[in-house]
MDTraj code that builds the backbone (N, CA, C; nanometers):
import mdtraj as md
import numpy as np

residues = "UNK UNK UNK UNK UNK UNK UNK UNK UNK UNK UNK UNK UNK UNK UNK UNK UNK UNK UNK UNK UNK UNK UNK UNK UNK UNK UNK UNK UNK UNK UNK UNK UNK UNK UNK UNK UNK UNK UNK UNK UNK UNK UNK UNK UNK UNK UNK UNK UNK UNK UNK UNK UNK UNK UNK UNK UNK UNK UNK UNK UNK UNK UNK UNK UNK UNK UNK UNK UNK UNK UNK UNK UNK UNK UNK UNK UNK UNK UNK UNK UNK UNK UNK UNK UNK UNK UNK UNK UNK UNK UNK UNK UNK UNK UNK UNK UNK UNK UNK UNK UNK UNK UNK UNK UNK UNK UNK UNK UNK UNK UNK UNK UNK UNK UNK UNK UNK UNK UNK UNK UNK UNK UNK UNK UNK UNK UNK UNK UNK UNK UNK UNK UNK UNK UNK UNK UNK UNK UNK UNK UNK UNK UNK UNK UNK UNK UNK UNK UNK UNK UNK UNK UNK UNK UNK UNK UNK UNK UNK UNK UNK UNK UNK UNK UNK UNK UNK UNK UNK UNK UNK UNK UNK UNK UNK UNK UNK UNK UNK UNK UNK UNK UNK UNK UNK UNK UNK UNK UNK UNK UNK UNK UNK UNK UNK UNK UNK UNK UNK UNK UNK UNK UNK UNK UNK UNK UNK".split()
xyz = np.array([
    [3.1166, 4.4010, 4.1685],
    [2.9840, 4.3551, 4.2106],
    [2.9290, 4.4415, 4.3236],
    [2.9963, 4.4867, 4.4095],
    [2.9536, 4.5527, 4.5340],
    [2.9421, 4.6729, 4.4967],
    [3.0452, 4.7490, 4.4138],
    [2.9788, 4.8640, 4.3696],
    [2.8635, 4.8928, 4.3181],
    [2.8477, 4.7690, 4.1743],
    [2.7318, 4.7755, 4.1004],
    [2.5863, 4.7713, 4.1916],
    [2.6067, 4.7098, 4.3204],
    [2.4981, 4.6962, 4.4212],
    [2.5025, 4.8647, 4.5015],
    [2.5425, 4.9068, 4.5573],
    [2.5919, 5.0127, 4.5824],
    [2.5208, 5.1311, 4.4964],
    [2.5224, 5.0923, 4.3638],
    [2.5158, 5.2477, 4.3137],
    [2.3532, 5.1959, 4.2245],
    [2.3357, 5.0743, 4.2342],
    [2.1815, 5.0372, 4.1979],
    [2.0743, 5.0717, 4.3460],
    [2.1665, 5.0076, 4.4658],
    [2.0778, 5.0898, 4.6021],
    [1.9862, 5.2453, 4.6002],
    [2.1496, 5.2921, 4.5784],
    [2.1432, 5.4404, 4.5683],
    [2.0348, 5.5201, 4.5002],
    [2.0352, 5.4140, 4.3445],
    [1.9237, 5.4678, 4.2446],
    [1.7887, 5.4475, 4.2558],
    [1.7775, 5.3224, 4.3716],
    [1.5918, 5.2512, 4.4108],
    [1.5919, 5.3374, 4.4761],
    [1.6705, 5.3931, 4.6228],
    [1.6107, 5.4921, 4.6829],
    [1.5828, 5.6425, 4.6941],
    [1.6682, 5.6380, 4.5397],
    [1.6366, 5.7992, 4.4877],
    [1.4875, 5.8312, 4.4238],
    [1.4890, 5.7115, 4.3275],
    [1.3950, 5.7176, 4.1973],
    [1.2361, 5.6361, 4.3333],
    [1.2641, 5.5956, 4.4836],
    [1.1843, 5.5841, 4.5367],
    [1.1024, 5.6732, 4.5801],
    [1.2110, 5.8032, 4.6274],
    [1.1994, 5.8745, 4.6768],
    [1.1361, 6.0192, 4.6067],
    [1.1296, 5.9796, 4.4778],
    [1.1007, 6.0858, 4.3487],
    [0.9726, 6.0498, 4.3126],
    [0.9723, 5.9348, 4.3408],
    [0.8287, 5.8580, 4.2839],
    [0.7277, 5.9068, 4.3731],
    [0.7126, 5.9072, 4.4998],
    [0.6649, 5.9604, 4.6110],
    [0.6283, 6.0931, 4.5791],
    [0.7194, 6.1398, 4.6075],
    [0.6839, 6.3128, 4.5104],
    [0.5752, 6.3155, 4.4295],
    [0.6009, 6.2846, 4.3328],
    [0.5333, 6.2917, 4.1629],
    [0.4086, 6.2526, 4.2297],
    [0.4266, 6.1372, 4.2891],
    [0.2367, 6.1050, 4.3344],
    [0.1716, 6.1852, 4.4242],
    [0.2566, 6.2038, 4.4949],
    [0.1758, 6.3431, 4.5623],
    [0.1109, 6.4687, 4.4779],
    [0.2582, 6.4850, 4.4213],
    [0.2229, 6.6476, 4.3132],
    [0.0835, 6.6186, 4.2716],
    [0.0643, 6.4616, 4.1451],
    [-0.0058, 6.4728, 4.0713],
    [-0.1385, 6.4517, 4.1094],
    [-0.1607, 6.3467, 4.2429],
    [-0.2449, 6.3471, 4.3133],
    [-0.4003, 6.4642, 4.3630],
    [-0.2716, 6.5442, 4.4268],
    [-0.2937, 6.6661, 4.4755],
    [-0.3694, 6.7860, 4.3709],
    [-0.2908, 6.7306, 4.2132],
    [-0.3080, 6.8414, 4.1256],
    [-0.4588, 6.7969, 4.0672],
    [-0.4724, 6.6596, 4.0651],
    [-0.5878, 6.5966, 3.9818],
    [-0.7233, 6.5959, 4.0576],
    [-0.6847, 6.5958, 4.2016],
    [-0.8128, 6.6322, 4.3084],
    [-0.8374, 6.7747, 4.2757],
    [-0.7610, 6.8525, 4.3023],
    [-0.7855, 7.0230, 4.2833],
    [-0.8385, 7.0487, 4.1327],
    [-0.7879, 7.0005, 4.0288],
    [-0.8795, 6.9916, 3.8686],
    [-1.0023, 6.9513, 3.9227],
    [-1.0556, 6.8325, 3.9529],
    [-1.1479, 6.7768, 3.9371],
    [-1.2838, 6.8305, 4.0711],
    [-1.1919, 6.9330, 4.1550],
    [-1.2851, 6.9872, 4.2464],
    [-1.3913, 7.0931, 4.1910],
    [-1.5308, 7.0843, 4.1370],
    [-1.6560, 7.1652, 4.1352],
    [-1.6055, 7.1112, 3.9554],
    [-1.5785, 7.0191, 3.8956],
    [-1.5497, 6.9615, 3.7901],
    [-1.6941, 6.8882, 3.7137],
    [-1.7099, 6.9429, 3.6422],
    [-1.8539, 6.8072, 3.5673],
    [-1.7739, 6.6660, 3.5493],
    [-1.8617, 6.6142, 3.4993],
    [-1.8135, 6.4510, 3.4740],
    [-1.7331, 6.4774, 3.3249],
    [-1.7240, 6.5145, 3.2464],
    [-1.7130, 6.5838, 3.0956],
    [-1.5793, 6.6313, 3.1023],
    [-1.5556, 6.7326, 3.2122],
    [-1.4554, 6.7693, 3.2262],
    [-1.3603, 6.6575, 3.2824],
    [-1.3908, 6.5858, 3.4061],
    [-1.3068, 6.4803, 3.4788],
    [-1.2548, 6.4082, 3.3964],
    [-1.3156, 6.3248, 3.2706],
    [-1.3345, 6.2397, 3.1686],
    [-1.2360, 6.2930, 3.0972],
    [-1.2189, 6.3765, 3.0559],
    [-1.1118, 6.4958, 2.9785],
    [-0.9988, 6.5006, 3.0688],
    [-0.9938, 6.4841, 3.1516],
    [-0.8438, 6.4975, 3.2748],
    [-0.8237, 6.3551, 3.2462],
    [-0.9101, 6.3002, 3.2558],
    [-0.9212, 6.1118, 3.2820],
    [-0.7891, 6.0822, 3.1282],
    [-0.8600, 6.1354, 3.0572],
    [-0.7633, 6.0425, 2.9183],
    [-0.6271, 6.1276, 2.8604],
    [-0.6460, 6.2474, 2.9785],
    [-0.5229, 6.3408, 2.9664],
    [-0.3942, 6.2341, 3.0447],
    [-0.4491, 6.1744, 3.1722],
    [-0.3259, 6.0930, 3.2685],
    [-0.3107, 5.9699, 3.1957],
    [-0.3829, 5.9209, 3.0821],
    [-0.3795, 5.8170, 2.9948],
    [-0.2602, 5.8264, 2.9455],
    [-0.3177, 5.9225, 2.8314],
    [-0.2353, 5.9491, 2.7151],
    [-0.0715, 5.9852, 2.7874],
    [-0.0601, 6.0536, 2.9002],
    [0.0469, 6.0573, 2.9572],
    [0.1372, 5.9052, 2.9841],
    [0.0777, 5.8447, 3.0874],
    [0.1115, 5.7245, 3.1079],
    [0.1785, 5.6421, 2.9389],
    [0.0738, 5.6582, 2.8176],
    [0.1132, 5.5824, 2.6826],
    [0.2651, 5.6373, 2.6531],
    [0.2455, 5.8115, 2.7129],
    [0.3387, 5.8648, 2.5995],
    [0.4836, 5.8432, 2.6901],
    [0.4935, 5.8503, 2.8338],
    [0.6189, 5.7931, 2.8814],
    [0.6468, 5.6479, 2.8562],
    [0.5444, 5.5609, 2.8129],
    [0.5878, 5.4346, 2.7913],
    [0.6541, 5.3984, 2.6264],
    [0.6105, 5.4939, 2.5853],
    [0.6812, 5.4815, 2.4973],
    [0.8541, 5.5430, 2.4358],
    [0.8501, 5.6384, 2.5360],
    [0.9968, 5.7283, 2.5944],
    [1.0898, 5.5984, 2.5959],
    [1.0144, 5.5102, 2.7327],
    [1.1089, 5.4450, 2.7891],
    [1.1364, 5.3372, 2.6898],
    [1.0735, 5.2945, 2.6316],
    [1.0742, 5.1443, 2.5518],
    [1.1843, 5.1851, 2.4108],
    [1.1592, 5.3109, 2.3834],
    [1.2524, 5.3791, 2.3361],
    [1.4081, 5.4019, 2.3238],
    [1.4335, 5.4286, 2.4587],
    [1.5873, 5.4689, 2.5152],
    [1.6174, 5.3071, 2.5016],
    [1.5378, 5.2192, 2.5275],
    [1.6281, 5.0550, 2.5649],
    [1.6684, 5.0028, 2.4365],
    [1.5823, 5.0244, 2.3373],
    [1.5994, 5.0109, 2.2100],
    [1.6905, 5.0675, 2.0899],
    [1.7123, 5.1742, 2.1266],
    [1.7835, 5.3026, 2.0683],
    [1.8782, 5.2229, 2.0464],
    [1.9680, 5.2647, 1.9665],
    [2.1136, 5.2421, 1.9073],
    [2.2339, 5.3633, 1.9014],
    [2.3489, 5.3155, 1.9681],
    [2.4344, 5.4637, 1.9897],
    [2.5345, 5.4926, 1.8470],
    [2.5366, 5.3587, 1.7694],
    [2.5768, 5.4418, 1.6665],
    [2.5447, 5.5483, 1.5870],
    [2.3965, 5.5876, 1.5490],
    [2.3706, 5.6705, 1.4321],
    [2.3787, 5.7972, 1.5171],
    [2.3562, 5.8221, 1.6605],
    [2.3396, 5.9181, 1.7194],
    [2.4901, 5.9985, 1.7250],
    [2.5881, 5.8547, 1.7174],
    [2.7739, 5.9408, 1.7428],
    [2.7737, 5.9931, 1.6131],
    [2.7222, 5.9453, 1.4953],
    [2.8004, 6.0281, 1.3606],
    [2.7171, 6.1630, 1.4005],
    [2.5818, 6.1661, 1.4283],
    [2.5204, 6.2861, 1.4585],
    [2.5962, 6.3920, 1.5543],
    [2.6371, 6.3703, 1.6424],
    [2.7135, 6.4036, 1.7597],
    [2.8504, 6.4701, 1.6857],
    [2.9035, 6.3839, 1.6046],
    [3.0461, 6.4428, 1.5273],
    [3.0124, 6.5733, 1.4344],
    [2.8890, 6.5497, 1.4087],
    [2.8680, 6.6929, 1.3094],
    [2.8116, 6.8151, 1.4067],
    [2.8089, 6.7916, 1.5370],
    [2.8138, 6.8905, 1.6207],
    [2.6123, 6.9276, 1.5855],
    [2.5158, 6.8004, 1.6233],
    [2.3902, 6.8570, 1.5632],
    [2.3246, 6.8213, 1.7340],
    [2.2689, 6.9825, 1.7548],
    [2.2119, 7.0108, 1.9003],
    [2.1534, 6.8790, 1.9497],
    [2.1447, 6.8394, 2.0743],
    [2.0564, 6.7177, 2.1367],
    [2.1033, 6.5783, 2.1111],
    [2.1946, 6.5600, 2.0128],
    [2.2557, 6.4718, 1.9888],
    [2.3507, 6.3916, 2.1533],
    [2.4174, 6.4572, 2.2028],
    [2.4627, 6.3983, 2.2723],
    [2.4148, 6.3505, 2.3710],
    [2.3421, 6.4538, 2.4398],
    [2.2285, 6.4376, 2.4842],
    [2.1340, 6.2833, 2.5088],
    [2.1298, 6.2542, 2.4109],
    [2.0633, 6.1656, 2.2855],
    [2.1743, 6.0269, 2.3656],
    [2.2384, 6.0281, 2.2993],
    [2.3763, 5.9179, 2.3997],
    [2.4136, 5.8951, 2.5377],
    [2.3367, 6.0269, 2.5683],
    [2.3451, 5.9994, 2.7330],
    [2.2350, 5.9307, 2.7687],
    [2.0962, 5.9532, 2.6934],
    [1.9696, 5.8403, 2.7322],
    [2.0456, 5.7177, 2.7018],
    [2.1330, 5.6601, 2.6194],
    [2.0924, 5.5228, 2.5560],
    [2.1775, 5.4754, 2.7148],
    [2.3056, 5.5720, 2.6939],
    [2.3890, 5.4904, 2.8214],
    [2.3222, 5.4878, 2.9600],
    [2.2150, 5.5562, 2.9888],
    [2.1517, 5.5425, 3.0917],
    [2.0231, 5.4837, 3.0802],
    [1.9721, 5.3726, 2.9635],
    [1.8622, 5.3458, 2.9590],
    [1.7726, 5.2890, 3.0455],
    [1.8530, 5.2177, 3.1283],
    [1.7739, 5.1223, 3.2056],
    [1.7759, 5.2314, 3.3115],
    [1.7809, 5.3590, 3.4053],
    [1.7463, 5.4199, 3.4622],
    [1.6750, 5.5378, 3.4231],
    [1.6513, 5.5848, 3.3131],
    [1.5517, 5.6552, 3.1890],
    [1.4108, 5.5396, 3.1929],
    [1.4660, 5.4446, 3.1506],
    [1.2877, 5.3305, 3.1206],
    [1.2014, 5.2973, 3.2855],
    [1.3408, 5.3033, 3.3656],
    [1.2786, 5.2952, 3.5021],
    [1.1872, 5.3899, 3.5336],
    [1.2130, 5.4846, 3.5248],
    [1.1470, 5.5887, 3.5044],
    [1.0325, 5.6584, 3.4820],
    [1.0517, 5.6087, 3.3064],
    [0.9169, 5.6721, 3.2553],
    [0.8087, 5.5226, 3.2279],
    [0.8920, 5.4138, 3.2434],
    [0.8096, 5.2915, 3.2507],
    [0.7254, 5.3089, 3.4019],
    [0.8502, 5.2449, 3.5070],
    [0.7411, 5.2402, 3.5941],
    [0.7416, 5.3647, 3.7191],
    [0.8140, 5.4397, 3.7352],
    [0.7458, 5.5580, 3.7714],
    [0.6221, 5.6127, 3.7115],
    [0.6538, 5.7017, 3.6231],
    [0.5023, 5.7750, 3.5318],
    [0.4620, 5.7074, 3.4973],
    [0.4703, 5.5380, 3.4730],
    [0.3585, 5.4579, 3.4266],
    [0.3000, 5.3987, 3.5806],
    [0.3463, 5.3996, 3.6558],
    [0.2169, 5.3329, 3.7495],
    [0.1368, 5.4626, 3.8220],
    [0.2513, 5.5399, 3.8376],
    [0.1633, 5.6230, 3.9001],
    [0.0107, 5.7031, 3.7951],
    [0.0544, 5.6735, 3.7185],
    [-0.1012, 5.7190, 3.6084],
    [-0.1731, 5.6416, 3.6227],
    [-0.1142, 5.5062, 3.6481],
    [-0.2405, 5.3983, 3.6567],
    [-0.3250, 5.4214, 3.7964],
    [-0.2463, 5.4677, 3.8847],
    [-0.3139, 5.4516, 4.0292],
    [-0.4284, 5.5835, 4.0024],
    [-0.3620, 5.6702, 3.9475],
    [-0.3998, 5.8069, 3.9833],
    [-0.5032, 5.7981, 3.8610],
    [-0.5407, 5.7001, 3.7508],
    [-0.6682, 5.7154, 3.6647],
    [-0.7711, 5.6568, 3.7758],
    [-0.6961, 5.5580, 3.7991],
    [-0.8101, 5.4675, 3.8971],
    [-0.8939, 5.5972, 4.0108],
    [-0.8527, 5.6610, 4.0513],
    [-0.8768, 5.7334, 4.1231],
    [-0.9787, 5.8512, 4.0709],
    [-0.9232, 5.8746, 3.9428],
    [-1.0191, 5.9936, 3.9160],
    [-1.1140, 5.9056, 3.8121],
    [-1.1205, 5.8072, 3.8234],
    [-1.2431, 5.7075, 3.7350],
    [-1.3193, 5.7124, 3.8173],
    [-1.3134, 5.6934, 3.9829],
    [-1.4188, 5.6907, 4.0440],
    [-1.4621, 5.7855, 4.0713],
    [-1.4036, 5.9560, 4.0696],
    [-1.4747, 6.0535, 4.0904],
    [-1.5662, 6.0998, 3.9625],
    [-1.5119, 6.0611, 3.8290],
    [-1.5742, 6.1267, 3.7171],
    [-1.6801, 5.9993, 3.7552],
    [-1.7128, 5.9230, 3.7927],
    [-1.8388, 5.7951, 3.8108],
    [-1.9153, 5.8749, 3.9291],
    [-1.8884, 5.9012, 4.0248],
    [-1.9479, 5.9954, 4.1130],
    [-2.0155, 6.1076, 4.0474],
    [-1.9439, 6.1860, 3.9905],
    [-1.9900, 6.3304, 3.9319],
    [-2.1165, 6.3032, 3.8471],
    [-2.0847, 6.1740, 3.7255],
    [-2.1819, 6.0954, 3.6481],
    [-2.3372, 6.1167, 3.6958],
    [-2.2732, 6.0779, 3.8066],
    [-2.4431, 5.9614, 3.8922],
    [-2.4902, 6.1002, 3.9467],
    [-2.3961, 6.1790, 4.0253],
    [-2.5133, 6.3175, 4.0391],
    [-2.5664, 6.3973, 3.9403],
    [-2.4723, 6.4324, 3.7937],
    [-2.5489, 6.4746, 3.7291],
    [-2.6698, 6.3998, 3.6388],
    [-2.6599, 6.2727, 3.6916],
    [-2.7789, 6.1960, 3.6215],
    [-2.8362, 6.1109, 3.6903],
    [-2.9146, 6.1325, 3.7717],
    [-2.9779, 6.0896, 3.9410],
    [-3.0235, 5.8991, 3.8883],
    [-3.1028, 5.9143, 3.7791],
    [-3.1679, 5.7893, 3.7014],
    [-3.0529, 5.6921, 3.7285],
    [-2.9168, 5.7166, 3.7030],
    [-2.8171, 5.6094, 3.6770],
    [-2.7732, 5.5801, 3.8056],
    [-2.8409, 5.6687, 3.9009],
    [-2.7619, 5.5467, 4.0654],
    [-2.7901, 5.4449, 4.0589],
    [-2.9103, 5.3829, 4.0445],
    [-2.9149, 5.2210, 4.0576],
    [-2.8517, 5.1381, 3.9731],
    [-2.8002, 5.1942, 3.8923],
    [-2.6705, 5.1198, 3.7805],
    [-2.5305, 5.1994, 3.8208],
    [-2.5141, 5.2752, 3.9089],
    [-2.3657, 5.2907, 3.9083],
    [-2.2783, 5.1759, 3.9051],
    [-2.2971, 5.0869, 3.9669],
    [-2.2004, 4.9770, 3.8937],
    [-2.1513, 4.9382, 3.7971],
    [-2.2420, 4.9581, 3.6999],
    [-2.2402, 4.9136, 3.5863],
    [-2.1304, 4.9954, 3.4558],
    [-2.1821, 5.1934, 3.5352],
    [-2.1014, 5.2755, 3.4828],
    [-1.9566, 5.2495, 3.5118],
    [-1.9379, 5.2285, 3.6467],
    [-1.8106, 5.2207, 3.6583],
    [-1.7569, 5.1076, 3.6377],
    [-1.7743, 4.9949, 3.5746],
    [-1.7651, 4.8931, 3.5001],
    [-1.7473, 4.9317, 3.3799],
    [-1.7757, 5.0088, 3.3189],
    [-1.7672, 5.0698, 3.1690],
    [-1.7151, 5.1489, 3.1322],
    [-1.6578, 5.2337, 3.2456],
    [-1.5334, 5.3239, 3.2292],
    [-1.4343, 5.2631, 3.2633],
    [-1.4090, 5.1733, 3.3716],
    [-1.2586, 5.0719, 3.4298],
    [-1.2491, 5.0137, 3.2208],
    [-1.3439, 4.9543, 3.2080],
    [-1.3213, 4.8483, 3.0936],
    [-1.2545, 4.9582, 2.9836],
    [-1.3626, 5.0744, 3.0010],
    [-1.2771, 5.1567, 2.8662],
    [-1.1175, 5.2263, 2.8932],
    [-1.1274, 5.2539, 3.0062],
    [-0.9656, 5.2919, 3.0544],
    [-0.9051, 5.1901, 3.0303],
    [-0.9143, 5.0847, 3.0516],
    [-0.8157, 4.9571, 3.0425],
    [-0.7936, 4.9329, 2.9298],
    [-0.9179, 4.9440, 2.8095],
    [-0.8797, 4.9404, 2.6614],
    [-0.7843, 5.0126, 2.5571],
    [-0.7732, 5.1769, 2.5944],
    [-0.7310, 5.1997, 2.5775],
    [-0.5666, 5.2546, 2.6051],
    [-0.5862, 5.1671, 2.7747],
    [-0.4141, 5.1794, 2.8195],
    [-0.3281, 5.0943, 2.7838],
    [-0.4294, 4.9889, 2.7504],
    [-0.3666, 4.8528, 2.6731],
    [-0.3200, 4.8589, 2.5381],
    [-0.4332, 4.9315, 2.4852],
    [-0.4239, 4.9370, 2.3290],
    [-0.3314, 5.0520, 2.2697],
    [-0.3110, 5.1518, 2.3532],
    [-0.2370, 5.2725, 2.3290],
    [-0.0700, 5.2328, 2.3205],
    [-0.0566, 5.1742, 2.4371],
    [0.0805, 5.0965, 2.4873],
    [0.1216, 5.0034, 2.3855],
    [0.0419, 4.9007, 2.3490],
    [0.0811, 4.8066, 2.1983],
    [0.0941, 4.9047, 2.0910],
    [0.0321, 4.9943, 2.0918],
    [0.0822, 5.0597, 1.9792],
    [0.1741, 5.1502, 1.9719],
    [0.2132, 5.2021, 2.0691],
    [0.3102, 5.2956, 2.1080],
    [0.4714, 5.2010, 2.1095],
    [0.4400, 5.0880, 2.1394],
    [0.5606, 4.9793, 2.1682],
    [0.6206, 4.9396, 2.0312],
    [0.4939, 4.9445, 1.9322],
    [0.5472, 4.8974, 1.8070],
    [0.6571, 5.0204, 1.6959],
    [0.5588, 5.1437, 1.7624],
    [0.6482, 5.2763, 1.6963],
    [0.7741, 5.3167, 1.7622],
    [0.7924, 5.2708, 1.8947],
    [0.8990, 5.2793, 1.9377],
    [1.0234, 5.2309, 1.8983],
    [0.9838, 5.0946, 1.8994],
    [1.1042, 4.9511, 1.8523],
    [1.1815, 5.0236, 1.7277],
    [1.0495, 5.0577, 1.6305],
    [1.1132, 5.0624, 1.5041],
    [1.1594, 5.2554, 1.4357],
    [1.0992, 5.3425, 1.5578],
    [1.1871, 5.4899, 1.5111],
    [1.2568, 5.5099, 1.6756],
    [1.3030, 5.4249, 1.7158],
    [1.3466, 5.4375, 1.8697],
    [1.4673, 5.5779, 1.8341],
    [1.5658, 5.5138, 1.7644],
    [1.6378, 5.6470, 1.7567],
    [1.6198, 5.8134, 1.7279],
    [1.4895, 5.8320, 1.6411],
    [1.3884, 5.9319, 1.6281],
    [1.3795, 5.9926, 1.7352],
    [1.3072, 5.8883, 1.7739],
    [1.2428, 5.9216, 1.9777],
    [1.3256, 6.0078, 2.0281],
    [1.4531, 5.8785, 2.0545],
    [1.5133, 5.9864, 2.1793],
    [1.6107, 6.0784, 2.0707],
    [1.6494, 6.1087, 2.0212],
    [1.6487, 6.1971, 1.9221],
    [1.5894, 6.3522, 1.9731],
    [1.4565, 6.3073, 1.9603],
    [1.4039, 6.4358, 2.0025],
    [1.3642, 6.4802, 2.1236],
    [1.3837, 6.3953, 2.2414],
    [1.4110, 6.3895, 2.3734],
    [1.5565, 6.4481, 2.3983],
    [1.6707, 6.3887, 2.3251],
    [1.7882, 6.4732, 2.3443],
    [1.7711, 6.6392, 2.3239],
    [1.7037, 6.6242, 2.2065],
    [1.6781, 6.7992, 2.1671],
    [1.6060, 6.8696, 2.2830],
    [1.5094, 6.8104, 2.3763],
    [1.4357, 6.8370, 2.4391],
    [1.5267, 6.8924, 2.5589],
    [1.6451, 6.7875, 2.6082],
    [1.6795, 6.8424, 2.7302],
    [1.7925, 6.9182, 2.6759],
    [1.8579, 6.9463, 2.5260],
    [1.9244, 7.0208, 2.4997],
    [1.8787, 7.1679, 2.5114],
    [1.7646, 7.1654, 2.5040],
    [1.7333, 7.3416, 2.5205],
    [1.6856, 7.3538, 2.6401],
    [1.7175, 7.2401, 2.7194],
    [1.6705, 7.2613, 2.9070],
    [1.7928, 7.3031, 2.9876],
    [1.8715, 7.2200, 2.8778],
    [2.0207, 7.3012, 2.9274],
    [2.0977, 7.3680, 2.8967],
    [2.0388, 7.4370, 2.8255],
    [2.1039, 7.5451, 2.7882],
    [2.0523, 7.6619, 2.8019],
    [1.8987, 7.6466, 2.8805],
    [1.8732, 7.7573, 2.9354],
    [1.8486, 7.8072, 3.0249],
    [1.9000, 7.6807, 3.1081],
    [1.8674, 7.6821, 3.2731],
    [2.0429, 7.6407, 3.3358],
    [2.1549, 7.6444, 3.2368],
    [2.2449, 7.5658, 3.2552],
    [2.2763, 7.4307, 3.3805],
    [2.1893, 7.3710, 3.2919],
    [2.2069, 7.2484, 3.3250],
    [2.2869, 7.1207, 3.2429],
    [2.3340, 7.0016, 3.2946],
    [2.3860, 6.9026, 3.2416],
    [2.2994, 6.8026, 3.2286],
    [2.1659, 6.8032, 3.2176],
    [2.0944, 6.6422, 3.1861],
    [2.1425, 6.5524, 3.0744],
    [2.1726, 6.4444, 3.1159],
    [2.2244, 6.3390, 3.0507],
    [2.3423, 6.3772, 2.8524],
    [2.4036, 6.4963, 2.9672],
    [2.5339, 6.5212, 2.9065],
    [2.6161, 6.4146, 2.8518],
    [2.6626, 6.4286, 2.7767],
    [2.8215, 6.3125, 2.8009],
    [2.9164, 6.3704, 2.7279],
    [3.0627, 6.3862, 2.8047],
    [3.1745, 6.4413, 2.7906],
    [3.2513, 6.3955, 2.6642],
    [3.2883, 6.4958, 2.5977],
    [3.3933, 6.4376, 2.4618],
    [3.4647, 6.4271, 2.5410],
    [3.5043, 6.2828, 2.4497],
    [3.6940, 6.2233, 2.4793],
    [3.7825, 6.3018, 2.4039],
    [3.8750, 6.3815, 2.4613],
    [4.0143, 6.4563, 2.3585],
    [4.0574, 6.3059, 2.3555],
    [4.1022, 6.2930, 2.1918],
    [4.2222, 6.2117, 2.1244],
    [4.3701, 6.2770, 2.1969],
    [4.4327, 6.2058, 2.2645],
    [4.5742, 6.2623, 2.2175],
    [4.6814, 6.2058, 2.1203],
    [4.6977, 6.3276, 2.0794],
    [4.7928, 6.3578, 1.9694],
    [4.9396, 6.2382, 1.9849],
    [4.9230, 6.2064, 1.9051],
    [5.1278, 6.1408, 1.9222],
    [5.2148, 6.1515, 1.8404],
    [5.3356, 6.2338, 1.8766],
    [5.4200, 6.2742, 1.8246],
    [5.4719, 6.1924, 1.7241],
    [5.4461, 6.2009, 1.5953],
    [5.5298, 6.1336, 1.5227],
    [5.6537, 6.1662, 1.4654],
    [5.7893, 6.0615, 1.4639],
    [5.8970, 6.0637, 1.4634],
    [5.9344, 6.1319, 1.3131],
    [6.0298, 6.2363, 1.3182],
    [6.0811, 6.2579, 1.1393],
    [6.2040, 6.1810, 1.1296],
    [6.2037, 6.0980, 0.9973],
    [6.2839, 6.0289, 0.9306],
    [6.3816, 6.1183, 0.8218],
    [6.4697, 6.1636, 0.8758],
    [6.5539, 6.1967, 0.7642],
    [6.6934, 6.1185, 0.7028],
    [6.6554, 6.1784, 0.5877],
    [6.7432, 6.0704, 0.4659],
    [6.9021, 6.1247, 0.5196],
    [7.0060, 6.0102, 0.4890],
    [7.1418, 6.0523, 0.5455],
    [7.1965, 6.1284, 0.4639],
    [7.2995, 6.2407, 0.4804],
    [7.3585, 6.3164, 0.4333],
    [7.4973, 6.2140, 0.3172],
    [7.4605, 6.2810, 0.2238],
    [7.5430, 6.2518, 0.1539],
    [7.6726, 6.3822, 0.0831],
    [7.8229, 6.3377, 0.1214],
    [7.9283, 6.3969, 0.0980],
    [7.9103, 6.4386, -0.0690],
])
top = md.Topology()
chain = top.add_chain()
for i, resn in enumerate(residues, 1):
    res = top.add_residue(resn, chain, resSeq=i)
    for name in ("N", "CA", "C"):
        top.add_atom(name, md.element.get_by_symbol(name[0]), res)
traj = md.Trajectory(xyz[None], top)
C-alpha cells in the first residue's frame, strides 16, 4: 500500500510537472501563430487544438480498453511495435492520464483562449459586428463545444471497439522512436524460459 502511494505521488508530480510545460509550450506557440493572424486563419488553428484534444482522447480511451492477449501472439512472431503495444496496456492508466487529461484539458483551456482572439480578430475585420460581439462569441464557444463533444462520442465509440488497432499503431509509432533515437518507450522485457534438465531413463542391462 505505501509503495503503491509512493510511486502514484511520484507520477502526479511528474505528469504535474509535464503538464505545466506542455501549457506553456503550447500556449506560447498558439499566441505566436495567431500574432498578425486573420480570423480564418485563427479559426483554422482553433479546430487544429480540437481535433488534437479528440485525437488524444481517443489514444487514451484506447490503451484502457485494449486487450494484452492478441498483442502477445503478435509479439511472439517478432512483428515491430508489438511490444511496445503491451507496454501501453500495462501502463494504461498512466498513458490515459495523459492523453485524457493532460492533452485533453490543456486544449480545452488553450481553445478557450484562442476563441477569444479569433472573436477579436472577427470584430476588427468586420467593424458592423462589434455591437453583437457577444453574440459571435456565443456562437463560436457553442460551436467549439459541439464539436468537442461530438468528436469525443465518436472517437469513444471507435476506440472501445478497434482499441487494439489503436494502440497497435501507437506501439509502431514509438517503435520507430526507438529505434532511432535509441530509446526504450514503453518497452517490455522478454522473460527467458529456463530450460530444465530432463532426467534420461535407461532400460537395465540385461546379461
Amino acid at each position: 500500500m505505501v509503495s503503491l502511494l509512493r510511486k502514484s505521488m511520484r507520477w502526479a508530480i511528474t505528469i504535474s510537472l509535464l503538464s505545466a510545460s506542455i501549457a506553456c509550450v503550447l500556449s506560447t506557440s498558439s499566441h505566436t501563430l495567431l500574432a498578425g493572424m486573420s480570423w480564418s486563419g485563427g479559426l483554422l488553428v482553433l479546430l487544429m487544438i480540437v481535433a488534437i484534444g479528440i485525437g488524444f482522447d481517443m489514444l487514451g480511451i484506447a490503451a484502457t480498453a485494449a486487450s494484452e492477449k492478441p498483442l502477445h501472439a503478435m509479439a511472439a512472431q517478432k512483428i515491430p511495435g508489438a511490444k511496445e503495444a503491451i507496454g501501453i496496456v500495462r501502463r494504461a492508466d498512466q498513458f490515459s492520464n495523459f492523453c485524457n487529461d493532460v492533452v485533453g484539458d490543456i486544449s480545452g483551456v488553450i481553445s478557450g483562449a484562442v476563441a477569444v482572439a479569433v472573436v477579436a480578430s472577427f470584430v476588427t475585420s468586420f467593424p458592423e459586428w462589434q455591437q453583437g460581439r457577444e453574440w459571435v462569441d456565443v456562437a463560436l464557444v457553442s460551436l467549439i463545444s459541439a464539436l468537442t463533444v461530438g468528436g469525443k462520442a465518436l472517437g469513444k465509440t471507435l476506440s472501445i471497439h478497434y482499441s487494439n488497432q489503436i494502440v497497435f499503431q501507437v506501439g509502431k509509432f514509438f517503435h520507430r522512436i526507438n529505434q532511432q533515437f535509441q530509446l526504450s518507450f514503453f518497452h517490455v522485457k522478454s522473460k527467458k524460459k529456463r530450460k530444465r534438465k530432463r532426467g534420461v531413463i535407461r532400460a537395465p542391462r540385461t546379461d
